[in-house]
C-alpha positions in Angstrom: -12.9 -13.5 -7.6 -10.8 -15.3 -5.2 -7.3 -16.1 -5.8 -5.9 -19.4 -4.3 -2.5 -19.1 -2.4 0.3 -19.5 -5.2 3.0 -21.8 -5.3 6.6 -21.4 -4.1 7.6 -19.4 -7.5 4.5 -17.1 -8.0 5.0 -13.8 -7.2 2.2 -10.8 -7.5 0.2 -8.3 -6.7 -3.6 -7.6 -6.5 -5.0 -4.4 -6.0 -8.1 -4.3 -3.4 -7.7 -0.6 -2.9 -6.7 2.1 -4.7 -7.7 5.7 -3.6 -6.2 7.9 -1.3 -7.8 10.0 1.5 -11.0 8.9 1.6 -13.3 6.0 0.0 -15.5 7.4 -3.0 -18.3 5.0 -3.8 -20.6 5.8 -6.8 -20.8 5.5 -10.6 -17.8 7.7 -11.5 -15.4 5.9 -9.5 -16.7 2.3 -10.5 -13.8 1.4 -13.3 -10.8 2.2 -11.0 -12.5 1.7 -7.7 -13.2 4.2 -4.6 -11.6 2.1 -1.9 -8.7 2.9 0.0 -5.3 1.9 0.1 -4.5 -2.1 0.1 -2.6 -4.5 -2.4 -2.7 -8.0 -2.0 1.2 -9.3 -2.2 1.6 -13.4 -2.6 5.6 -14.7 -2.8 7.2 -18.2 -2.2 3.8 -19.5 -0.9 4.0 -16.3 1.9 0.7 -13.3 2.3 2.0 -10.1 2.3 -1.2 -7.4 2.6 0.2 -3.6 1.9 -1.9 -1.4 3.9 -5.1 -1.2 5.5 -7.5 1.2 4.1 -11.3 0.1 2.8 -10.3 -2.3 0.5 -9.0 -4.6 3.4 -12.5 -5.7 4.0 -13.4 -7.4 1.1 -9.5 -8.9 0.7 -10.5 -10.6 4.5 -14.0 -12.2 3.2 -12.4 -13.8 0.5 -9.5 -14.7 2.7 -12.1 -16.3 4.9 -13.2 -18.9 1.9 -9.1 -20.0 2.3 -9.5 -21.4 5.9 -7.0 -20.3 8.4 -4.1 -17.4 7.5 -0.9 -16.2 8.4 -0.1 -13.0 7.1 2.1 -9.8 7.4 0.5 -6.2 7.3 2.9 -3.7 6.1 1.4 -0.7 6.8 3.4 2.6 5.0 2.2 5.0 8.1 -1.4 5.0 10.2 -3.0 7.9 8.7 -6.6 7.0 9.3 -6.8 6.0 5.2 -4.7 3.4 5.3 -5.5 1.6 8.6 -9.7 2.6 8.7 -10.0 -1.4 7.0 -8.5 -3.3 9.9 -11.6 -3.4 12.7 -13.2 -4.8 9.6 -10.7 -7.8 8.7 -13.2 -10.8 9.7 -9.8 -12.9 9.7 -9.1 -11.1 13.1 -12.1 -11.9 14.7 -11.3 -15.8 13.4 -8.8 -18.2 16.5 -6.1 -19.8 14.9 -5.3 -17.3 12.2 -2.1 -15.1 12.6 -1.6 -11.7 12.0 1.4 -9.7 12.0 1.1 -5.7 11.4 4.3 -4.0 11.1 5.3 -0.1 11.0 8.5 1.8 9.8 7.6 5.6 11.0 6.7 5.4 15.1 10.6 4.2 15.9 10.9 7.0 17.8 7.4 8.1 18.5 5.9 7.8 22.4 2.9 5.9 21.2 3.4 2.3 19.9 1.5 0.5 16.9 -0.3 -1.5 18.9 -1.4 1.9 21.1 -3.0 3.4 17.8 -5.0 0.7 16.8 -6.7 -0.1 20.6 -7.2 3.9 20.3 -9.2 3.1 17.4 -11.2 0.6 18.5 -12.1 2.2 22.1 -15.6 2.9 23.1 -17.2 5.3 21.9 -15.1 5.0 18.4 -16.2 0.9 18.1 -18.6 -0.9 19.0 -17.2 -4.3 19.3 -15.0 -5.3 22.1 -11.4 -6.2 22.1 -12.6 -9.2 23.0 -14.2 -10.5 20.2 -10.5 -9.9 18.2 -10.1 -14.1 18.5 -7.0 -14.2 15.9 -3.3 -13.8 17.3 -2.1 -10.8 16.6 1.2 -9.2 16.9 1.9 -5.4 16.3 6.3 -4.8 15.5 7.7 -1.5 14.7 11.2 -1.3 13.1 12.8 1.5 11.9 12.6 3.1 8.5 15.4 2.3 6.3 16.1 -1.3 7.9 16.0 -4.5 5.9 13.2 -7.1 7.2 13.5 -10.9 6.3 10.1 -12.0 7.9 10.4 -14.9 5.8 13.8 -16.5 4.6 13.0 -16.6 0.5 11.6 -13.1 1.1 13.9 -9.9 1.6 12.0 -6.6 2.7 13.7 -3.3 1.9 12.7 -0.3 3.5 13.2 4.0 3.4 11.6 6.5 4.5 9.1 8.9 2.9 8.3 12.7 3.5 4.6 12.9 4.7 3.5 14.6 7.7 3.7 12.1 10.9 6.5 9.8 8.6 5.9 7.0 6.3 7.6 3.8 4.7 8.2 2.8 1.8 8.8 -1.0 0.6 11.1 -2.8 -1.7 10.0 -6.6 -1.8 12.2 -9.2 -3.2 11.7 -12.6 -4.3 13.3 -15.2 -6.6 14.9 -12.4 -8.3 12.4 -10.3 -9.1 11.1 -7.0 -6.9 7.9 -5.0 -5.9 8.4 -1.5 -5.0 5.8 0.5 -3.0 6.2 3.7 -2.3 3.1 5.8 -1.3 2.3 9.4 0.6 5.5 10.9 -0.1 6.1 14.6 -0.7 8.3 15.4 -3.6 10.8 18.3 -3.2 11.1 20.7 -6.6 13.8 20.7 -8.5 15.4 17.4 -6.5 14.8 13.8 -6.8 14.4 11.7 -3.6 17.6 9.7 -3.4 15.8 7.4 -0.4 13.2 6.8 -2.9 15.7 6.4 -6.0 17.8 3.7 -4.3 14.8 2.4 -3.2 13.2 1.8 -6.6 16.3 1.0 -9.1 15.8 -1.6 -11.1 12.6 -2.7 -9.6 10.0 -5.2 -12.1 7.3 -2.7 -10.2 7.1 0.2 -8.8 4.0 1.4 -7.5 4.0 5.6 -6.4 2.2 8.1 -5.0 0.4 9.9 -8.0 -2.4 11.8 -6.5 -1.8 15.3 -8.0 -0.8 16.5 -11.6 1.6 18.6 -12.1 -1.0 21.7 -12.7 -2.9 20.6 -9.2 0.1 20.2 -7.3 0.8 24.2 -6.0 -2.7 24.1 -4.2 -1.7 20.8 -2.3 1.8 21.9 -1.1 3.0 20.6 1.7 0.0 17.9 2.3 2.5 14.6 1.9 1.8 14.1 -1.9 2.8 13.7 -5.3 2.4 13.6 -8.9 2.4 10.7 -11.8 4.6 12.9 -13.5 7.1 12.9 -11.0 6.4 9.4 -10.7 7.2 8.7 -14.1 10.8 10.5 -13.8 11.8 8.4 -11.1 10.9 5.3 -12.8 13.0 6.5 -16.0 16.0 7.5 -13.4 15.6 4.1 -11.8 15.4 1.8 -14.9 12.2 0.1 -13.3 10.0 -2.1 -15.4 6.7 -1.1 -14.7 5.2 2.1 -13.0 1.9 1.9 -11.4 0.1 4.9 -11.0 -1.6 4.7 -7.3 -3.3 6.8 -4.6 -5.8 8.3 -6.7 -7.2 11.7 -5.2 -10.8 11.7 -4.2 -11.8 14.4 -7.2 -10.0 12.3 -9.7 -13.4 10.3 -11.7 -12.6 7.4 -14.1 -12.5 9.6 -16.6 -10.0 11.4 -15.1 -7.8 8.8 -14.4 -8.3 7.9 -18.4 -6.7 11.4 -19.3 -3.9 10.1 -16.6 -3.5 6.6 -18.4 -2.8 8.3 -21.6 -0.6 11.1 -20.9 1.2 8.8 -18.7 2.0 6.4 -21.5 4.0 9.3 -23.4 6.4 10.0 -20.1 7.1 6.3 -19.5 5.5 3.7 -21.9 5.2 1.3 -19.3 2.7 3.0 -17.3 -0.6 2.1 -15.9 -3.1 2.8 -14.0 -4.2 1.1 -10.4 -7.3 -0.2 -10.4 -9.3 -2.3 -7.8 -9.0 -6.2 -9.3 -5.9 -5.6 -11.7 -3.1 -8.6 -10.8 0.2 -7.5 -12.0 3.1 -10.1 -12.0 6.9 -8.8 -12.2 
């Protein structure tokens, strides 16, 4: 399904890819979806794409039926998951589209954006040549924790997030109503994140890094990575209107992520689950 570009006052998300580390493709991943990370974010007649991962590639053939883009990537870090989609956006390969892909977390790090995608298209990674990239794009770092306005109905929060390498998290604001995404971020016991907390308060959405349970957790210490049920404490803390439960580990099946629905629902009633299609509206 294709969704036409909104009017000035719409204002959501679609999810394209939901899973974390690696794409899963088969039967037990077919309700929620094996791709990786990427939302879909439309406001005051702007295309905002959240990440990069797997799910990026069917997002740019049905951006392709639209005609010509313009469109900001906000990627949360460039861990290969989350950027693996973008030598596989056909609206790069397309002249006259534009294409902006920004990055909180490589401020102060010797190699630029722009360095780590050409690394991962080089011979003998890619086949295609830079070349054949026909679309005008623009790579921008800023710094993690500054406040974009890449559009002037359209205020971008940022923070950042503990993960190995460094990542960003994004507060997106519109007409009054706000979109928080905060993935592959590290919980610390016994402490809540106040980068993430101011982050997320009184958000209509907030969309977190749930890979683990709480029982999982111990064996995954230290790999960038939380749980929904610390996910579901922040948004109670925060006073947010929604929590989406997002970055589902590779092990996790649908029917896993059922269990998660419904135990999530008791912690903070207005929980639910990512899932590759679903269109949430703040």
């Amino acid at each position: 399904m294709t969704v036409s570009a909104p009017d000035q006052d719409d204002f959501f998300i679609r999810f394209h890819g939901v899973r974390g580390t690696i794409p899963c493709p088969g039967s037990e991943y077919a309700r929620y979806g094996g791709n990786t990370s990427c939302i879909e974010l439309r406001c005051g007649g702007h295309l905002f794409i959240l990440d990069a991962g797997t799910g990026l590639r069917q997002l740019g053939i049905e951006l392709g039926a639209e005609g010509l883009i313009d469109t900001d990537i906000l990627l949360t870090h460039t861990h290969i998951d989350h950027i693996v989609g973008m030598p596989f956006f056909i609206p790069m390969f397309r002249p006259g589209n534009k294409i902006r892909v920004h990055a909180g977390h490589l401020w102060d790090n010797e190699e630029r954006l722009q360095q780590v995608f050409l690394r991962m298209i080089a011979t003998p990674i890619f086949p295609v040549p830079l070349e054949a990239l026909a679309a005008d794009i623009v790579f921008k770092e800023f710094r993690a924790g500054d406040t974009l306005t890449l559009h002037k109905n359209v205020t971008i929060r940022t923070a950042p997030l503990n993960h190995p390498n460094g990542a960003t998290g994004y507060r997106i604001e519109h007409g009054g109503k706000s979109i928080c995404y905060v993935t592959d971020t590290e919980h610390v016991e016994g402490k809540v994140d106040a980068n993430i907390l101011s982050l997320i308060r009184g958000a209509d959405i907030f969309i977190y890094d749930a890979t683990y349970t709480t029982e999982e957790y111990p064996d995954f210490k230290g790999w960038g990575h939380s749980t929904w049920e610390v996910g579901a404490e922040l948004a109670t803390l925060a006073e947010v209107g929604r929590y989406v439960i997002f970055h589902h580990a590779p092990d996790h099946t649908d029917s896993d992520m059922d269990l998660i629905a419904d135990r999530s629902r008791i912690k903070f009633e207005a929980s639910i689950v990512a899932r590759e299609g679903l269109i949430i509206r703040p």
